[in-house]
TORMARLUM-258862 format. One record per residue (C-alpha): residue number from 0; residue in three letters; x, y, z. Coordinates in steps of 0.02 Angstrom, whole numbers, m for minus. Layout:
<sites>
+------+--------+--------+--------+--------+
: zagu : drendo :      X :      Y :      Z :
+------+--------+--------+--------+--------+
:  NUM :    Ala :      X :      Y :      Z :
...
+------+--------+--------+--------+--------+
</sites>
This chain:
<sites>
+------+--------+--------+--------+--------+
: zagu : drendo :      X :      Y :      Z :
+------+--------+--------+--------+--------+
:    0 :    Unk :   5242 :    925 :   6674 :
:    1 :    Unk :   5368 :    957 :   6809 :
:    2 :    Unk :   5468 :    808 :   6906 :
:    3 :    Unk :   5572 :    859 :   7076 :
:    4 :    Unk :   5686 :    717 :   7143 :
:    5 :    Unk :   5667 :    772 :   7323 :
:    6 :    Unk :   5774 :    623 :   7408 :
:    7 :    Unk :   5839 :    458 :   7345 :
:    8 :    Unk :   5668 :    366 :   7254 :
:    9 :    Unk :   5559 :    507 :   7323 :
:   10 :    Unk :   5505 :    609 :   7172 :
:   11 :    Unk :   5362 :    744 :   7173 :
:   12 :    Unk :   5284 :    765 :   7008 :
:   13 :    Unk :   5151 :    905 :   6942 :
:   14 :    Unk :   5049 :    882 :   6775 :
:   15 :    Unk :   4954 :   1023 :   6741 :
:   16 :    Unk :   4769 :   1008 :   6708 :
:   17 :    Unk :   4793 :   1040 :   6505 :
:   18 :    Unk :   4912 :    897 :   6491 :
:   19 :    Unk :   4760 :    774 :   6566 :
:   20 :    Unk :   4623 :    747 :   6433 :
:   21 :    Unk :   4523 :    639 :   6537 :
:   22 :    Unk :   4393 :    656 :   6648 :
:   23 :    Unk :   4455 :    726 :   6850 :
:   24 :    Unk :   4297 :    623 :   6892 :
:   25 :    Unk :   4354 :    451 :   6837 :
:   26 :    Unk :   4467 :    395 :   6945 :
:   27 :    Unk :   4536 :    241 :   6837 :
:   28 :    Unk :   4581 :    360 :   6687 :
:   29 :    Unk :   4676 :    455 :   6796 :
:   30 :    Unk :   4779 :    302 :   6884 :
:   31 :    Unk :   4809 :    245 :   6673 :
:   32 :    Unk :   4857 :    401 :   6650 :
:   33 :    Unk :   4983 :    421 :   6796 :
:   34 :    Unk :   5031 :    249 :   6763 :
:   35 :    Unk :   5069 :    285 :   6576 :
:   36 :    Unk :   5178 :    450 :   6627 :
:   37 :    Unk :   5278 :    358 :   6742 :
:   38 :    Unk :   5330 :    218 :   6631 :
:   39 :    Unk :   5380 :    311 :   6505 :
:   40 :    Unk :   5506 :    414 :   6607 :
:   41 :    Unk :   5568 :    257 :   6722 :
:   42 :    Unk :   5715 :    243 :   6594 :
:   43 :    Unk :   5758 :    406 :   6629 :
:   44 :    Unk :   5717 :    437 :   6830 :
:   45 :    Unk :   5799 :    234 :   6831 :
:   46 :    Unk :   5658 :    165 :   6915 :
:   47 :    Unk :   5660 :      0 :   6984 :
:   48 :    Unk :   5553 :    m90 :   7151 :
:   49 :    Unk :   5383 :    m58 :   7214 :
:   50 :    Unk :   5298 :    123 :   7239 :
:   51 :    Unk :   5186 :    222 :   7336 :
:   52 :    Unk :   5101 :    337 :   7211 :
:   53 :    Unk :   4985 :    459 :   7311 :
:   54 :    Unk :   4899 :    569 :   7173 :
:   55 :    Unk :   4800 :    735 :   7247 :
:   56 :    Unk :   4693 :    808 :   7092 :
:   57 :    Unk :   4642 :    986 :   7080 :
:   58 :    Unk :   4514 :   1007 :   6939 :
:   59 :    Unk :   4587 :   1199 :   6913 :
:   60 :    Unk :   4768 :   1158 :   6922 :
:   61 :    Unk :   4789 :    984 :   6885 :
:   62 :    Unk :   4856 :    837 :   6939 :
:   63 :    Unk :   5001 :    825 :   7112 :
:   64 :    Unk :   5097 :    672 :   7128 :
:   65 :    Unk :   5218 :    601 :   7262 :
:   66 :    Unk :   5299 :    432 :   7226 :
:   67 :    Unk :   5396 :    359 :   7380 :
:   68 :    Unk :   5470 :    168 :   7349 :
:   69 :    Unk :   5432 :     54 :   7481 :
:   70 :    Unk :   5536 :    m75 :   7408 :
:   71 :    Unk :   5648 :   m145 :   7300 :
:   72 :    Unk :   5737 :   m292 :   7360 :
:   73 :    Unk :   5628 :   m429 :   7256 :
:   74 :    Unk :   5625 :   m331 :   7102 :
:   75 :    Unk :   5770 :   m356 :   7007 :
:   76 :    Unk :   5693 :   m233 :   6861 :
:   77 :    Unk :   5529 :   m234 :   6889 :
:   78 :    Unk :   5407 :    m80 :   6932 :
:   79 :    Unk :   5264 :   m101 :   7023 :
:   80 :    Unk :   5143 :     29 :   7067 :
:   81 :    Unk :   5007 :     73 :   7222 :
:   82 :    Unk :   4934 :    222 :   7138 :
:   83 :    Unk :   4787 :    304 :   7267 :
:   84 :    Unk :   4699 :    460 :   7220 :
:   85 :    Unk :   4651 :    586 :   7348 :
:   86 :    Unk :   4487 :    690 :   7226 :
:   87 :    Unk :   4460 :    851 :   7246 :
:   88 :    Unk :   4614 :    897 :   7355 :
:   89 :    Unk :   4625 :   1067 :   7425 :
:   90 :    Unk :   4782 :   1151 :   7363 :
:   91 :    Unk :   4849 :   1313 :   7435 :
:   92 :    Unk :   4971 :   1451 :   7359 :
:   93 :    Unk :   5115 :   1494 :   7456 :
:   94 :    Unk :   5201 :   1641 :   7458 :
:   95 :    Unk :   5307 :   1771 :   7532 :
:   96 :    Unk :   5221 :   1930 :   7475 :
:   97 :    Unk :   5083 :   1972 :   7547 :
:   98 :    Unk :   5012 :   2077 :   7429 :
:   99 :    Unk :   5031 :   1955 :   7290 :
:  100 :    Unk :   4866 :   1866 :   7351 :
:  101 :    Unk :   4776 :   2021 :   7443 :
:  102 :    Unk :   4662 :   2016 :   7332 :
:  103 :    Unk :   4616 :   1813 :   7365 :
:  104 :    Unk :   4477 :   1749 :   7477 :
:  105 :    Unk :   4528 :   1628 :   7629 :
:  106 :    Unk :   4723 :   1706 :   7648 :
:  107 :    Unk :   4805 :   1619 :   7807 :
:  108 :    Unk :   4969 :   1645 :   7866 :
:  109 :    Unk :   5105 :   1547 :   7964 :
:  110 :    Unk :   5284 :   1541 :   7989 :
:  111 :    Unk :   5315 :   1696 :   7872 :
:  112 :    Unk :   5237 :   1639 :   7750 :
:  113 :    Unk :   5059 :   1674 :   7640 :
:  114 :    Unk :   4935 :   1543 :   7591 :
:  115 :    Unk :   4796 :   1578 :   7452 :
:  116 :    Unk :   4655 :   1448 :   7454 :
:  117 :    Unk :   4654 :   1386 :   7258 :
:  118 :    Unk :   4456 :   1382 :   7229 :
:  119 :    Unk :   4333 :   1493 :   7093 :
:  120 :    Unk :   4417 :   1648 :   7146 :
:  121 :    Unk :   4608 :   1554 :   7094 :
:  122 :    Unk :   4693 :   1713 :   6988 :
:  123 :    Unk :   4781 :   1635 :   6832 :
:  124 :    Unk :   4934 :   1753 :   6849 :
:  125 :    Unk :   4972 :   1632 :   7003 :
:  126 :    Unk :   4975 :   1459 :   6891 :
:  127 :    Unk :   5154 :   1479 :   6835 :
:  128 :    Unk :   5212 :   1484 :   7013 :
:  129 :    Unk :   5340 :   1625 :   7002 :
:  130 :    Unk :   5296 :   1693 :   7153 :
:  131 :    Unk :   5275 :   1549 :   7253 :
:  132 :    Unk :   5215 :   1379 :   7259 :
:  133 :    Unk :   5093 :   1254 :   7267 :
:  134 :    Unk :   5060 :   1145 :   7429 :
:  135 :    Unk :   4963 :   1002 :   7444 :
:  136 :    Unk :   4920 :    830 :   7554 :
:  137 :    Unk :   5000 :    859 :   7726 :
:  138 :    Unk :   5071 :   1032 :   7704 :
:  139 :    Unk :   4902 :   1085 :   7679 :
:  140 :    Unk :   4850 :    995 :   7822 :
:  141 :    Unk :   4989 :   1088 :   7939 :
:  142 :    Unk :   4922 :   1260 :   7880 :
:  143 :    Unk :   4751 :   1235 :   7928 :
:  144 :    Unk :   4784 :   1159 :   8087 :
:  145 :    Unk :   4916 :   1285 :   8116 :
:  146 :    Unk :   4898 :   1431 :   8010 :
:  147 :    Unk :   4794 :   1591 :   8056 :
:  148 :    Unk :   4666 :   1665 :   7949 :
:  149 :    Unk :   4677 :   1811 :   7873 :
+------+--------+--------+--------+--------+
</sites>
């Protein structure tokens, strides 16, 4: 599990696929499970208010979260959660090096940078993200609107 505060109570959060031992298919195991993660680290991440939790699951990777809060003026130190799950989600590599992902199936490219289509073909070499990283939700949205295929 990996948790990224990327602006004040804006976290991103990755849990990868081994850590889940539910089913991907089920989506109220995975909004207990996401639930039970994030209470157990609000001492620690200080989380108070009410929060956006979109969750984008990947059945090879695992499980993308982004947790905005929408409010917190009528929760003195409460947490309340709006977790939606987005199935299936199409999740992209991103890289610099082209020749990295040569070897991938649907490669596009934009703005100096690679994508790699996560799918069957996914190479584990790329899961520990040294040589990139993983996009998801609206960035992945940008490079297919955007991007050109390779």
């Amino acid at each position: 599990m990996n948790i990224k505060q990327v602006a004040k109570d804006n976290y991103k959060i990755f849990i990868n696929k081994l850590f889940f031992k539910g089913s991907f298919d089920e989506k109220e195991n995975i909004i207990d499970f996401v639930k039970d993660i994030i209470l157990k680290k609000r001492k620690v991440l200080n989380l108070r208010g009410f929060y956006k939790v979109l969750v984008y699951v990947n059945k090879k990777i695992g499980m993308f979260i982004d947790m905005v809060k929408l409010e917190d003026s009528s929760y003195f130190n409460n947490l309340d959660l709006r977790v939606i799950v987005n199935n299936d989600s199409e999740v992209y590599f991103e890289t610099e090096d082209y020749f990295f992902i040569a070897d991938g199936k649907d490669i596009r490219y934009l703005d100096g940078k690679f994508y790699l289509l996560v799918d069957e073909f996914f190479q584990e070499k790329i899961e520990n993200e040294e040589f990139g990283r993983f996009i998801y939700g609206e960035d992945v949205i940008n490079v297919l609107a955007n991007g050109v295929i390779l």
